[in-house]
Gaussian input, Z-matrix of N, CA and C with variables (Angstrom, degrees):
# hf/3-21g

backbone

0 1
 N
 C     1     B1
 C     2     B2     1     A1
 N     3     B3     2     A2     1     D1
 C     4     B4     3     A3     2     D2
 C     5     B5     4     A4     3     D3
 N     6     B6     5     A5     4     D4
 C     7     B7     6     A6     5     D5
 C     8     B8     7     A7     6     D6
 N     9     B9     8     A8     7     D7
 C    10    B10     9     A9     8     D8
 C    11    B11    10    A10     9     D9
 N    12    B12    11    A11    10    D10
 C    13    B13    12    A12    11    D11
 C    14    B14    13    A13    12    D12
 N    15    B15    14    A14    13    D13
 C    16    B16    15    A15    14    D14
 C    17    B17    16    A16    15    D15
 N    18    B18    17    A17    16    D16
 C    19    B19    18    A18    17    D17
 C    20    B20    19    A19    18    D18
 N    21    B21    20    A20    19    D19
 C    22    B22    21    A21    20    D20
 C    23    B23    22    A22    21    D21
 N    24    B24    23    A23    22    D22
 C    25    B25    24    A24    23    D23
 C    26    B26    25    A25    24    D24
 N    27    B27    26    A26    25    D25
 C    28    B28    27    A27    26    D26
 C    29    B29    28    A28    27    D27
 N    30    B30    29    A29    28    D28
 C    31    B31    30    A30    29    D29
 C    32    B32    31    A31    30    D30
 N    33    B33    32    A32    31    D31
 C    34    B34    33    A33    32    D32
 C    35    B35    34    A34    33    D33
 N    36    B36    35    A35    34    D34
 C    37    B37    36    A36    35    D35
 C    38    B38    37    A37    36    D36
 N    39    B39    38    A38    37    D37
 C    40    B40    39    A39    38    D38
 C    41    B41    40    A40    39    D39
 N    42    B42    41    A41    40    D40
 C    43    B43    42    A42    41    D41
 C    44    B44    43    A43    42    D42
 N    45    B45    44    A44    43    D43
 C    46    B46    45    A45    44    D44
 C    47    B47    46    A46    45    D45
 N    48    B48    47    A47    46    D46
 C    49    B49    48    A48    47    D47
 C    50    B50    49    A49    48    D48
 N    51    B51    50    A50    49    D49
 C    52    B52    51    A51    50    D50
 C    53    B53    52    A52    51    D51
 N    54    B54    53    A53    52    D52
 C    55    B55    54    A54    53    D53
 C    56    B56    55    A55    54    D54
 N    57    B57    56    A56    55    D55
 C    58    B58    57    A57    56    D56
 C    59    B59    58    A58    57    D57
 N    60    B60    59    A59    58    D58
 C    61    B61    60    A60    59    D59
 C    62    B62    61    A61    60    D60
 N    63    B63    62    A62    61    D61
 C    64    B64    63    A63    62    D62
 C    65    B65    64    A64    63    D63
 N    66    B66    65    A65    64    D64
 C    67    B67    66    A66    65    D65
 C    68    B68    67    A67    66    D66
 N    69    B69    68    A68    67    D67
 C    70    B70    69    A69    68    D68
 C    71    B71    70    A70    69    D69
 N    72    B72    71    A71    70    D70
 C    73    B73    72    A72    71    D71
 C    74    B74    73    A73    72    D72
 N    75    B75    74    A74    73    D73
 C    76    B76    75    A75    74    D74
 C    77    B77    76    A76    75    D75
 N    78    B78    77    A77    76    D76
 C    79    B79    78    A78    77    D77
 C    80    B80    79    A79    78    D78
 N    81    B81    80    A80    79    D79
 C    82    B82    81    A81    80    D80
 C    83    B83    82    A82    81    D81
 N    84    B84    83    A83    82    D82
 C    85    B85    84    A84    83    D83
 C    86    B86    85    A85    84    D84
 N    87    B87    86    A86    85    D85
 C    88    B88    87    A87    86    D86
 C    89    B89    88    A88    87    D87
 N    90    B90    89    A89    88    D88
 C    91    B91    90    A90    89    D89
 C    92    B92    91    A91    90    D90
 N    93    B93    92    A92    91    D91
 C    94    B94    93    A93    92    D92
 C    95    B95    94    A94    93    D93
 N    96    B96    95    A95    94    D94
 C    97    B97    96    A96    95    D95
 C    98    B98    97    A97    96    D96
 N    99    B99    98    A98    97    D97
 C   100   B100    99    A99    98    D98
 C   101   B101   100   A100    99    D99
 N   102   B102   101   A101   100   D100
 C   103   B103   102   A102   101   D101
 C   104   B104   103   A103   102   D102
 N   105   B105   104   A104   103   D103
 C   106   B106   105   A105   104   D104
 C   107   B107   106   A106   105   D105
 N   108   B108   107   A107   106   D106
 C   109   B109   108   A108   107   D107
 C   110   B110   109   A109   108   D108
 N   111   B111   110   A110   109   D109
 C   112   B112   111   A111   110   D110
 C   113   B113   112   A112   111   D111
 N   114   B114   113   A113   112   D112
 C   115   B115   114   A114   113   D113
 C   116   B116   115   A115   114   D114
 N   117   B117   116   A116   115   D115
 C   118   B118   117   A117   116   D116
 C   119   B119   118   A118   117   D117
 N   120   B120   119   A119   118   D118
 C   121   B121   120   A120   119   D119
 C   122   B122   121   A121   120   D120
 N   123   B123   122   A122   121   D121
 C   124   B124   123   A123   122   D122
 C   125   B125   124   A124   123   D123
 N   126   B126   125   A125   124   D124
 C   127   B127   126   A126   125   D125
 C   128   B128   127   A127   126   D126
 N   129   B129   128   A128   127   D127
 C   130   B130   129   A129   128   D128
 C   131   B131   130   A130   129   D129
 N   132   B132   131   A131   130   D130
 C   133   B133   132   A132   131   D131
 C   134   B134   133   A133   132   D132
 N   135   B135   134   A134   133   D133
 C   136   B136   135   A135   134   D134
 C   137   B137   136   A136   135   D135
 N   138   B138   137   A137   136   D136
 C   139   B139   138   A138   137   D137
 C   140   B140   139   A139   138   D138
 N   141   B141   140   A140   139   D139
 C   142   B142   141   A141   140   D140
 C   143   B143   142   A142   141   D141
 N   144   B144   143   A143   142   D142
 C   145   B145   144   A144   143   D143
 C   146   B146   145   A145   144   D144
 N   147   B147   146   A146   145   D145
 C   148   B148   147   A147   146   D146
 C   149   B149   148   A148   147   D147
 N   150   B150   149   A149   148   D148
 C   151   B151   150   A150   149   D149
 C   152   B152   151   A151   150   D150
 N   153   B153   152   A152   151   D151
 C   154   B154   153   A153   152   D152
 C   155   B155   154   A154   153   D153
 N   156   B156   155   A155   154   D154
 C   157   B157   156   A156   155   D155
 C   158   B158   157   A157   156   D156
 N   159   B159   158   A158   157   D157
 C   160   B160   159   A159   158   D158
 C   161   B161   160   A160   159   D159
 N   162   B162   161   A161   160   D160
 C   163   B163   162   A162   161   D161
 C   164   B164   163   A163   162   D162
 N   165   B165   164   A164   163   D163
 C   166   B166   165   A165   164   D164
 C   167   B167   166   A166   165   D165
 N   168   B168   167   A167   166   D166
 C   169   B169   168   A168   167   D167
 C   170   B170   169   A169   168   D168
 N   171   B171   170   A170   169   D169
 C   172   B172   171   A171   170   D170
 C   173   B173   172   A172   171   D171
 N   174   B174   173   A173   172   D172
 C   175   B175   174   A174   173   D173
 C   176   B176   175   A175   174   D174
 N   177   B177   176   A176   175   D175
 C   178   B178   177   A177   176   D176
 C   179   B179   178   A178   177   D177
 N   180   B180   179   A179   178   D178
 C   181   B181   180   A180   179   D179
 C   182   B182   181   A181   180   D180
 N   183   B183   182   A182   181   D181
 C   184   B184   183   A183   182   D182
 C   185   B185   184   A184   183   D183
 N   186   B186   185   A185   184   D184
 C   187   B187   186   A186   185   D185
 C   188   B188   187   A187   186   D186
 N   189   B189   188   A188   187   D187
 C   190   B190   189   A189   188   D188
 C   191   B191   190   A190   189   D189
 N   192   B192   191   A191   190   D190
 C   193   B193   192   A192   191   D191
 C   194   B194   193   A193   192   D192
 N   195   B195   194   A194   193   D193
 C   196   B196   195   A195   194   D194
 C   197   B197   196   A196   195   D195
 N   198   B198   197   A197   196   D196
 C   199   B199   198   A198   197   D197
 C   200   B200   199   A199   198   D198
 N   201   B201   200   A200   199   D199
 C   202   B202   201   A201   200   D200
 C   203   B203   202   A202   201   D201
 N   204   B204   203   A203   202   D202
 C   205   B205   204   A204   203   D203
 C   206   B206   205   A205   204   D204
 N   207   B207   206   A206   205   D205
 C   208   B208   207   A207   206   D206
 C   209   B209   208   A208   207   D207
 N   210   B210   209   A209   208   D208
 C   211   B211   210   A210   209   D209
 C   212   B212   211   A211   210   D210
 N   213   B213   212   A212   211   D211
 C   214   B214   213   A213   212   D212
 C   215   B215   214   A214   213   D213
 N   216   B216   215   A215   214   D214
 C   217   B217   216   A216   215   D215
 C   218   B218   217   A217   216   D216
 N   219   B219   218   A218   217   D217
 C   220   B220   219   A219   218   D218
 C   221   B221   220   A220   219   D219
 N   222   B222   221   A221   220   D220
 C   223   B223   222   A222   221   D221
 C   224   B224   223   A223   222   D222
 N   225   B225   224   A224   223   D223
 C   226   B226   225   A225   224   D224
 C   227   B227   226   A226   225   D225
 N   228   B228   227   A227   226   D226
 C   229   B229   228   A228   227   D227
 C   230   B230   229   A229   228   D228
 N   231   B231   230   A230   229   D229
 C   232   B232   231   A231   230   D230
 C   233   B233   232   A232   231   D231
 N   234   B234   233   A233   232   D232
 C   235   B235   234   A234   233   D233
 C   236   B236   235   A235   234   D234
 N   237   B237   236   A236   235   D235
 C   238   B238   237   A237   236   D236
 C   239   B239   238   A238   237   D237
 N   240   B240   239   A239   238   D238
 C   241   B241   240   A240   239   D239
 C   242   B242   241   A241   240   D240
 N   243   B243   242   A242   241   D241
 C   244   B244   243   A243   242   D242
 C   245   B245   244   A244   243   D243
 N   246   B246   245   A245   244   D244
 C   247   B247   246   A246   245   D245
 C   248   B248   247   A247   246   D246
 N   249   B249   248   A248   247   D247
 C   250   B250   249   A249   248   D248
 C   251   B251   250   A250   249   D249
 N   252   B252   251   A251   250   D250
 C   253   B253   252   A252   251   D251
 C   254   B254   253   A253   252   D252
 N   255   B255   254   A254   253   D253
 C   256   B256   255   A255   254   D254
 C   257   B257   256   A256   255   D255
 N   258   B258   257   A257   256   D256
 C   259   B259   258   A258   257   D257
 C   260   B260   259   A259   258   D258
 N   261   B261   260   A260   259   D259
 C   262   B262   261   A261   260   D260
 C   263   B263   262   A262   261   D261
 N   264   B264   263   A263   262   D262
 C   265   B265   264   A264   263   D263
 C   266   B266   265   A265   264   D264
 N   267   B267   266   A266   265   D265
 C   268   B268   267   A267   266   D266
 C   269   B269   268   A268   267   D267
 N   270   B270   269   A269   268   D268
 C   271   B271   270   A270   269   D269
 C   272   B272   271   A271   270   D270
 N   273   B273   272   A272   271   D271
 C   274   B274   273   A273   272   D272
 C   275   B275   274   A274   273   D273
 N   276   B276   275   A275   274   D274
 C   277   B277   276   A276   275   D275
 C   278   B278   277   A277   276   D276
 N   279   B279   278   A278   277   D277
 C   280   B280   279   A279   278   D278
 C   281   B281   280   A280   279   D279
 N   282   B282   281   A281   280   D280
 C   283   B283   282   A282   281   D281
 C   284   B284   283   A283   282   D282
 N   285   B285   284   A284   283   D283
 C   286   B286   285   A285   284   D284
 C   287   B287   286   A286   285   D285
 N   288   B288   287   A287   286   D286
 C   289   B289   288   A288   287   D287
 C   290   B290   289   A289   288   D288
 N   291   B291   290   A290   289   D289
 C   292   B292   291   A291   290   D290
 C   293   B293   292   A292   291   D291
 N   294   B294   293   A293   292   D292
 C   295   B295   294   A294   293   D293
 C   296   B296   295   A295   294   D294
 N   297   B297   296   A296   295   D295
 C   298   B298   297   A297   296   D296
 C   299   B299   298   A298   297   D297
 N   300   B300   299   A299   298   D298
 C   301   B301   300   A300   299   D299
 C   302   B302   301   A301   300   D300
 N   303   B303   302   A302   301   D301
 C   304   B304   303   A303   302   D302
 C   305   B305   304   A304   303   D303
 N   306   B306   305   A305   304   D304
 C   307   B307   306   A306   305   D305
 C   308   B308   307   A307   306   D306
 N   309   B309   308   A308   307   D307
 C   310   B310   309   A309   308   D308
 C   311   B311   310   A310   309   D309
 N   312   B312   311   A311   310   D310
 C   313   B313   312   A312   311   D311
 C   314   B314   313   A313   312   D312
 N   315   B315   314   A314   313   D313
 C   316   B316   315   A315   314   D314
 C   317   B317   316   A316   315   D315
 N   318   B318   317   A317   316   D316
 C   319   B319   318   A318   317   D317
 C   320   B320   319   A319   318   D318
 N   321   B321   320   A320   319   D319
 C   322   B322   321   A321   320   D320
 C   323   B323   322   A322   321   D321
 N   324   B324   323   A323   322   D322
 C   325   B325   324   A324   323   D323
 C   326   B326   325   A325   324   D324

   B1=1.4503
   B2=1.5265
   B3=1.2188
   B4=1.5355
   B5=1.6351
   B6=1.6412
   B7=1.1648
   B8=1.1934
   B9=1.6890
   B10=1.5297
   B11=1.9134
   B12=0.9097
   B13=1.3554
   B14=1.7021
   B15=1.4517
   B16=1.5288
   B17=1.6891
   B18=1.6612
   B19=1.5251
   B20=1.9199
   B21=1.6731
   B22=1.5472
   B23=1.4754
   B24=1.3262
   B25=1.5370
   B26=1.7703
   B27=1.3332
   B28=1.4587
   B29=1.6586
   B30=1.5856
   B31=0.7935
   B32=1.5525
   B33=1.3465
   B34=1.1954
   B35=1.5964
   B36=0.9946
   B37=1.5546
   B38=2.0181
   B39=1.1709
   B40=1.5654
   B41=1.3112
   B42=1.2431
   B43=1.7191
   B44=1.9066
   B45=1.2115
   B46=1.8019
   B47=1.1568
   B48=1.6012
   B49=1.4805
   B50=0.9996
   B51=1.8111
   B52=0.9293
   B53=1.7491
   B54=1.0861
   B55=1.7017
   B56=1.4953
   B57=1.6031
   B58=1.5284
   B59=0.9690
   B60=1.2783
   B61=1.7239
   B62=1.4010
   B63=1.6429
   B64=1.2457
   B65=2.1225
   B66=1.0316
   B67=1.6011
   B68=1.5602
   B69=1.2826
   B70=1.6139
   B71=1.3427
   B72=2.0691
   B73=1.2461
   B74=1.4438
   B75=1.2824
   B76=1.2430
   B77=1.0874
   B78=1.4608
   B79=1.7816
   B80=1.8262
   B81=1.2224
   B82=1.2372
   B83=1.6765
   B84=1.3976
   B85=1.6840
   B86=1.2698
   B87=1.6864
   B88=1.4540
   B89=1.4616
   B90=1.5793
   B91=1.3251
   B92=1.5513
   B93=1.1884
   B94=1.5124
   B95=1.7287
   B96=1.2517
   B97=1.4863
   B98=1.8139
   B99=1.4883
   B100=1.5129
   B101=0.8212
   B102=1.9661
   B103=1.3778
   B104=0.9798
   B105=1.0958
   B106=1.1492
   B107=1.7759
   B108=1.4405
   B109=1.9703
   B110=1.2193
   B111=1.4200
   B112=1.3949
   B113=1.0185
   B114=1.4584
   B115=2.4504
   B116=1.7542
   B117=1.0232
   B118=1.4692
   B119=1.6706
   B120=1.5954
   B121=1.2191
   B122=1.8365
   B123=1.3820
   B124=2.1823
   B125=1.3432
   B126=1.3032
   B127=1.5970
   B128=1.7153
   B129=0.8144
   B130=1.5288
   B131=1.6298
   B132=1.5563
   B133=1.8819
   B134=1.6383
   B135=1.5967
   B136=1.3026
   B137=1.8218
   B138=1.2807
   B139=1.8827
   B140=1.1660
   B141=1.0753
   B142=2.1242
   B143=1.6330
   B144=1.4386
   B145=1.1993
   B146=1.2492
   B147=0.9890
   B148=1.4657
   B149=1.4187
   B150=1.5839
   B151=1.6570
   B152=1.3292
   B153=1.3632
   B154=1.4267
   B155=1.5435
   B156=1.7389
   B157=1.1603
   B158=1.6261
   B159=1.3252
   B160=1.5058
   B161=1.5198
   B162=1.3542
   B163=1.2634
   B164=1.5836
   B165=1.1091
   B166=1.3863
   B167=1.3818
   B168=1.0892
   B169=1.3618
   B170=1.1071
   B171=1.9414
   B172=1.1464
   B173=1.6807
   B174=1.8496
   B175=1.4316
   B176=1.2035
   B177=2.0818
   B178=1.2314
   B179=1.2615
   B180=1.3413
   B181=1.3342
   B182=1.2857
   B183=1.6970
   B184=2.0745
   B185=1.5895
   B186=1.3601
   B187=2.2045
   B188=1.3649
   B189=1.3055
   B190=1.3749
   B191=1.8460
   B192=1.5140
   B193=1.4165
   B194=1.4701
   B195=1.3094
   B196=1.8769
   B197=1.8697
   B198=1.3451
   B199=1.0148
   B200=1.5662
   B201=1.5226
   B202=1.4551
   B203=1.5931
   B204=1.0311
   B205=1.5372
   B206=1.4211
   B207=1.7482
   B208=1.3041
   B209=1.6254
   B210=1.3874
   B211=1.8087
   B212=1.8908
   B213=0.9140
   B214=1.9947
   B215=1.7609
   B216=1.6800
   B217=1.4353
   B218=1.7219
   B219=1.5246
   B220=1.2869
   B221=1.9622
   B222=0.6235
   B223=1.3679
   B224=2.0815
   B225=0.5948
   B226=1.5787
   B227=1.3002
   B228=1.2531
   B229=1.1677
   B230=1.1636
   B231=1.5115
   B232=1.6535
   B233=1.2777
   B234=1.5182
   B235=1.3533
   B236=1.4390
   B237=1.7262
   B238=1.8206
   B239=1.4366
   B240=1.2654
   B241=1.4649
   B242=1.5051
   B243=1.7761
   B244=1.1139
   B245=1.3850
   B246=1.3239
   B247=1.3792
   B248=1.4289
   B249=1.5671
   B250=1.6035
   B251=1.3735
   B252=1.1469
   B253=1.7715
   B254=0.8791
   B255=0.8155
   B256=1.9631
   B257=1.3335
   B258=1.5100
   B259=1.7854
   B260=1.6055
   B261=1.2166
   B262=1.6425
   B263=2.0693
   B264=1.5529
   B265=1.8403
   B266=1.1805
   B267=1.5689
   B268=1.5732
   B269=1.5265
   B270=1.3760
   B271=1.4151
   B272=1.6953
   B273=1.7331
   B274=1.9248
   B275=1.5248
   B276=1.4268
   B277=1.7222
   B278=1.3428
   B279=1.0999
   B280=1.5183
   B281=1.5075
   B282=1.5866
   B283=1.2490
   B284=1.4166
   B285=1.4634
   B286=1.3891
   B287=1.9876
   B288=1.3811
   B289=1.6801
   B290=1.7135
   B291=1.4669
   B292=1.3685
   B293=1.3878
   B294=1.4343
   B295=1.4963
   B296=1.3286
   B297=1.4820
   B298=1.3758
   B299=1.5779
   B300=1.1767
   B301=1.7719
   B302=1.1410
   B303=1.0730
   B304=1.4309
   B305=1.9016
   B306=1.4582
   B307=1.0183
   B308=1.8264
   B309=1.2802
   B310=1.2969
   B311=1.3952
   B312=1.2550
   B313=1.3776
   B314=1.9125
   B315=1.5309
   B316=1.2709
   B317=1.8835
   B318=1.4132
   B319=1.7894
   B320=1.4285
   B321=1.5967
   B322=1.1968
   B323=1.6045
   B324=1.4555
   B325=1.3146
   B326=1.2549
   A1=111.44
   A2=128.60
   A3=122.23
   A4=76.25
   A5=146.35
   A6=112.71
   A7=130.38
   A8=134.34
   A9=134.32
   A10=115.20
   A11=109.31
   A12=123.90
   A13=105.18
   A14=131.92
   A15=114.79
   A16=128.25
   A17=97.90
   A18=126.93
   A19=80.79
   A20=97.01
   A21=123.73
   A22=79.31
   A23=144.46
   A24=143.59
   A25=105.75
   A26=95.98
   A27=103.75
   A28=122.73
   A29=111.42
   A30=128.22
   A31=133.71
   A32=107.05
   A33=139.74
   A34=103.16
   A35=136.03
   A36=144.21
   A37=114.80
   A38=99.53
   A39=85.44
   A40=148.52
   A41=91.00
   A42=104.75
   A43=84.48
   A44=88.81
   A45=90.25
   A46=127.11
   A47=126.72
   A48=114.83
   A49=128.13
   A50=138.09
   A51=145.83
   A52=97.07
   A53=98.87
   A54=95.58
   A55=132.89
   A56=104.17
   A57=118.38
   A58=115.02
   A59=120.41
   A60=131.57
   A61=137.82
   A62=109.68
   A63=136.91
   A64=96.50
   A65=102.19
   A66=134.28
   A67=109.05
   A68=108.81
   A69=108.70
   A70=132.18
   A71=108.04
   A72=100.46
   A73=124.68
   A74=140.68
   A75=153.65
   A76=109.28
   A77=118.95
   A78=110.27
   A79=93.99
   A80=135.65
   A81=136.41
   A82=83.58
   A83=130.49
   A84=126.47
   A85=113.92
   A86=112.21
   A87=84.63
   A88=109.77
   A89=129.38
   A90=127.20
   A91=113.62
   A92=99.56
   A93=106.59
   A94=116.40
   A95=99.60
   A96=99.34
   A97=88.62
   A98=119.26
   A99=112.77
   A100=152.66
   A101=111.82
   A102=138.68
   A103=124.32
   A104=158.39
   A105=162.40
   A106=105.89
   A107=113.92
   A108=99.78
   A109=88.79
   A110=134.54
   A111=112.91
   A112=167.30
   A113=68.66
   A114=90.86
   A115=85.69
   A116=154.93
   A117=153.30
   A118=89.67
   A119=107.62
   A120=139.53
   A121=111.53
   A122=86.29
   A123=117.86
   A124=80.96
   A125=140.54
   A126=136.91
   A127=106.96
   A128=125.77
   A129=144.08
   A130=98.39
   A131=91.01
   A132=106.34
   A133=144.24
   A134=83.34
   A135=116.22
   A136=94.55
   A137=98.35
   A138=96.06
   A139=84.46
   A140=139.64
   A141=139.16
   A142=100.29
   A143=129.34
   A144=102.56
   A145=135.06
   A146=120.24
   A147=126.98
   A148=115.66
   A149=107.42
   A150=103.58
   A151=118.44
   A152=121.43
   A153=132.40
   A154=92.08
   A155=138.83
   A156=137.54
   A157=127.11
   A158=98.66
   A159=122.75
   A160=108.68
   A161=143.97
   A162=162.00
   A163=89.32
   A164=136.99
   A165=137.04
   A166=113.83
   A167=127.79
   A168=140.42
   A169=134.91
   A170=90.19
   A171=112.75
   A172=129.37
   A173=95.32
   A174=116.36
   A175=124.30
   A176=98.57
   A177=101.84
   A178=98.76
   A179=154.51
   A180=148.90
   A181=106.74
   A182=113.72
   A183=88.41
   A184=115.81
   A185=101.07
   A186=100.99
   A187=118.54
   A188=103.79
   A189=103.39
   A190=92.83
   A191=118.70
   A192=113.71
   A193=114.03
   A194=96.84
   A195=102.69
   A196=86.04
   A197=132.42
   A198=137.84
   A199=108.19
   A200=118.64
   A201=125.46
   A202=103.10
   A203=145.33
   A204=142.60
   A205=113.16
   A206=111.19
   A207=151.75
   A208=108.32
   A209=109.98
   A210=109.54
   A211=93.46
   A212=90.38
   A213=84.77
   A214=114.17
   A215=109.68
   A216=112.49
   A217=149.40
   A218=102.61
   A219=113.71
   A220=103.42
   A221=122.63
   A222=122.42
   A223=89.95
   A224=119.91
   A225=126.25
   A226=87.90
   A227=121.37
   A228=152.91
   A229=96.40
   A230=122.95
   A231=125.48
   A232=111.06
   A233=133.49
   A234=153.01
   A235=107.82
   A236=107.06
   A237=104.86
   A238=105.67
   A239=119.56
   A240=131.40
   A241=110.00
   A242=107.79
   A243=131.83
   A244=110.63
   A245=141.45
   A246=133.02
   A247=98.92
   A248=134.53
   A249=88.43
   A250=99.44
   A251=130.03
   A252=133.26
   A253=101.02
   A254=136.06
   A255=114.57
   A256=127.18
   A257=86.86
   A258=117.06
   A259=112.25
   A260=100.02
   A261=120.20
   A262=101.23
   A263=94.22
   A264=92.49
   A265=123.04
   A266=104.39
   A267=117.61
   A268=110.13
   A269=124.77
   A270=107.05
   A271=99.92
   A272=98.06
   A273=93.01
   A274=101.59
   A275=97.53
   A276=113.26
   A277=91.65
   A278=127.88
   A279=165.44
   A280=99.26
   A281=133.12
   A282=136.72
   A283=133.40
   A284=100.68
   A285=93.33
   A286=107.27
   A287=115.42
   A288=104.94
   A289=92.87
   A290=116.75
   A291=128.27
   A292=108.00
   A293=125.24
   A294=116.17
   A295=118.94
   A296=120.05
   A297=121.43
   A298=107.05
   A299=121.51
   A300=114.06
   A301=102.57
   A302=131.89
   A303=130.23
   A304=97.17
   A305=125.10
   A306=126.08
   A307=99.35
   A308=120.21
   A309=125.55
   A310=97.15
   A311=147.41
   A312=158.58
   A313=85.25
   A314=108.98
   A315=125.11
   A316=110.04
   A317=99.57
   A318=89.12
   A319=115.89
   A320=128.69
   A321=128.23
   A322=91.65
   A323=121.22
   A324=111.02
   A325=115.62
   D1=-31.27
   D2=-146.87
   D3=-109.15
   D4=-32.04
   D5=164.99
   D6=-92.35
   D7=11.40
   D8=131.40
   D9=-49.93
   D10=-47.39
   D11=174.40
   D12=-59.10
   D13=-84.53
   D14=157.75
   D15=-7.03
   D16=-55.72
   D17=-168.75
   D18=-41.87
   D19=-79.39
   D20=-162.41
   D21=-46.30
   D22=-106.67
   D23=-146.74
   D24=-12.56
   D25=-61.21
   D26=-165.78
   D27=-60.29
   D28=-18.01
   D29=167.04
   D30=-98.65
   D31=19.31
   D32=174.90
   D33=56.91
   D34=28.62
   D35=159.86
   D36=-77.76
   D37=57.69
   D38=165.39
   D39=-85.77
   D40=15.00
   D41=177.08
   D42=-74.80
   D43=-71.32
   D44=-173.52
   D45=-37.03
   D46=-40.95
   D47=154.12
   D48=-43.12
   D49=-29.36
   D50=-169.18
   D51=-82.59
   D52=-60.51
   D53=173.99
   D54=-44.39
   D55=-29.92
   D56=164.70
   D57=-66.96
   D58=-79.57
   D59=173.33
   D60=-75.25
   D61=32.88
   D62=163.28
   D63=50.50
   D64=174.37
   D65=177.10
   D66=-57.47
   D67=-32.02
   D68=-176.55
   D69=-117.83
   D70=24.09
   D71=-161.88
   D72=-72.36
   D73=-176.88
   D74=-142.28
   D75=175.67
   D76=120.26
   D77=-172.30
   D78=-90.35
   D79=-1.44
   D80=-160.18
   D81=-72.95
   D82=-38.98
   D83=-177.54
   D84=-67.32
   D85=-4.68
   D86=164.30
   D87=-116.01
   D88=39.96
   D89=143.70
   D90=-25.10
   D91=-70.02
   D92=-170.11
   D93=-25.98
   D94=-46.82
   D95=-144.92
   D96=-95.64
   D97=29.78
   D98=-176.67
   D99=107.98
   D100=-28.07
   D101=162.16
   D102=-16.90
   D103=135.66
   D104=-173.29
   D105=-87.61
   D106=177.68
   D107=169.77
   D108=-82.75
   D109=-82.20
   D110=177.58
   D111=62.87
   D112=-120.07
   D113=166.56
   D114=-89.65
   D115=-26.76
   D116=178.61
   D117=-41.11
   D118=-73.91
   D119=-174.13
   D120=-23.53
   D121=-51.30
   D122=-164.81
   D123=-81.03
   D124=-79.51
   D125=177.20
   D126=-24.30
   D127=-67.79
   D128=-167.48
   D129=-43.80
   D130=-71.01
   D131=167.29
   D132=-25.10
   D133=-42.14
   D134=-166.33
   D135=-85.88
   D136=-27.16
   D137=-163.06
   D138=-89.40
   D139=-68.82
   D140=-175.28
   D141=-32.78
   D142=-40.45
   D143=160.12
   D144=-114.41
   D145=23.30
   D146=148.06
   D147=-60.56
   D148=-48.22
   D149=179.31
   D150=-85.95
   D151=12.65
   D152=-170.89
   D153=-109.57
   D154=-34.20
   D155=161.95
   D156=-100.22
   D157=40.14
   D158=174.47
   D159=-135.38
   D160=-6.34
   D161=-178.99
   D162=84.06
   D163=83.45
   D164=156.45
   D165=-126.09
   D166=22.88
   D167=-172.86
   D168=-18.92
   D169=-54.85
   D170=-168.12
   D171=-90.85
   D172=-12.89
   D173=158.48
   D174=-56.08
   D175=-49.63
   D176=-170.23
   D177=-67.29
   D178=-69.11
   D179=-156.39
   D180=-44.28
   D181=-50.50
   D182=-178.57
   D183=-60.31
   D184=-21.03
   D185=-177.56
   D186=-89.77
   D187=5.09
   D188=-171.71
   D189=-113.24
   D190=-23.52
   D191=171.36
   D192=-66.47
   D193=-23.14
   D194=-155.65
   D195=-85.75
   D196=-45.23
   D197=177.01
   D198=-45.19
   D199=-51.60
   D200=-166.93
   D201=-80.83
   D202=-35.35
   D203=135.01
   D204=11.49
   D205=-73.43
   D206=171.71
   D207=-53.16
   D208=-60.97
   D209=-161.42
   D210=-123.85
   D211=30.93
   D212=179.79
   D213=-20.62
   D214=-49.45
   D215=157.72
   D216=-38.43
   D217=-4.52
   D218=-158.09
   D219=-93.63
   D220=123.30
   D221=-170.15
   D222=-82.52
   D223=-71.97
   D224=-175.22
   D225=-16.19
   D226=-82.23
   D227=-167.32
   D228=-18.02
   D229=-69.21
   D230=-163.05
   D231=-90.46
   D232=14.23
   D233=162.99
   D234=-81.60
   D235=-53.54
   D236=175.19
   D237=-59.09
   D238=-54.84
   D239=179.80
   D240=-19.16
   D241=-67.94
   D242=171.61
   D243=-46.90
   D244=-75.51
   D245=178.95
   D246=-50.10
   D247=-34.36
   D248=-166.41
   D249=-94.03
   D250=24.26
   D251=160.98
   D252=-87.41
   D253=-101.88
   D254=165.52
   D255=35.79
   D256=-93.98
   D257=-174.90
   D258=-54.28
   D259=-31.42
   D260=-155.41
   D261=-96.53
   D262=-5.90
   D263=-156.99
   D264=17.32
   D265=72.02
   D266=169.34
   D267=-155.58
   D268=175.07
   D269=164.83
   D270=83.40
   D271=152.35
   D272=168.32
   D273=-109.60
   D274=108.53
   D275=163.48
   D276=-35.35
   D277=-101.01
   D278=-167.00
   D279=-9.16
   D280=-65.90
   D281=149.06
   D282=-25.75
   D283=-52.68
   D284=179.90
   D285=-93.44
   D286=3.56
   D287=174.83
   D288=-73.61
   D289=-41.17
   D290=-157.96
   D291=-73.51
   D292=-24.47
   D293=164.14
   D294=-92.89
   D295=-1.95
   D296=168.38
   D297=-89.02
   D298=-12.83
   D299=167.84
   D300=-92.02
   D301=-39.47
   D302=-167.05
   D303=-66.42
   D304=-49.80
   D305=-169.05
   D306=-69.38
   D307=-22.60
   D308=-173.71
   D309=-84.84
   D310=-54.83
   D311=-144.15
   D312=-66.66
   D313=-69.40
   D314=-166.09
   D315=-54.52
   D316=-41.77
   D317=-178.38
   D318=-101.10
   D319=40.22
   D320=-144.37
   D321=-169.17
   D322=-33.28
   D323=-175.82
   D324=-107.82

């Protein structure tokens, strides 16, 4: 499932990922099968914006807070944030673009 679902990402079909990997996915279920944290991580990523370019905005923002809890360091991280403040007209865009440069400035310069 999760590489038909990739398949669909890559092919810019995200309704269909959603249809693969149901309403509640979690890449933490595919520990099992080997995942690395990682690619867990890139799975995880990949779903925050899928539902951030499906009008899920507002999902993605609670999973993407609960994620930043965890990786507060991740610049990506506070970039999705940012689009789904945006998308979602809620939330301060503006804050979270500014801690994703700042977090970029620091591991990059």
């Amino acid at each position: 499932m999760l590489a038909e679902a990739m398949y669909a990402y890559g092919r810019d079909d995200h309704c269909k990922v959603i249809d693969i990997l149901g309403p509640d996915f979690d890449a933490v279920d595919y520990k099992m099968i080997g995942a690395s944290d990682e690619q867990l991580e890139v799975f995880n990523e990949i779903w925050y914006n899928v539902l951030i370019n499906t009008g899920h905005a507002f999902e993605a923002i609670e999973l993407i807070k609960t994620q930043l809890k965890k990786r507060e360091g991740c610049p990506y991280l506070w970039h999705l944030l940012e689009k789904a403040y945006v998308i979602g007209g809620v939330g301060d865009a503006n804050m979270a673009a500014e801690k994703a440069k700042a977090l970029e400035i620091s591991y990059f310069n």
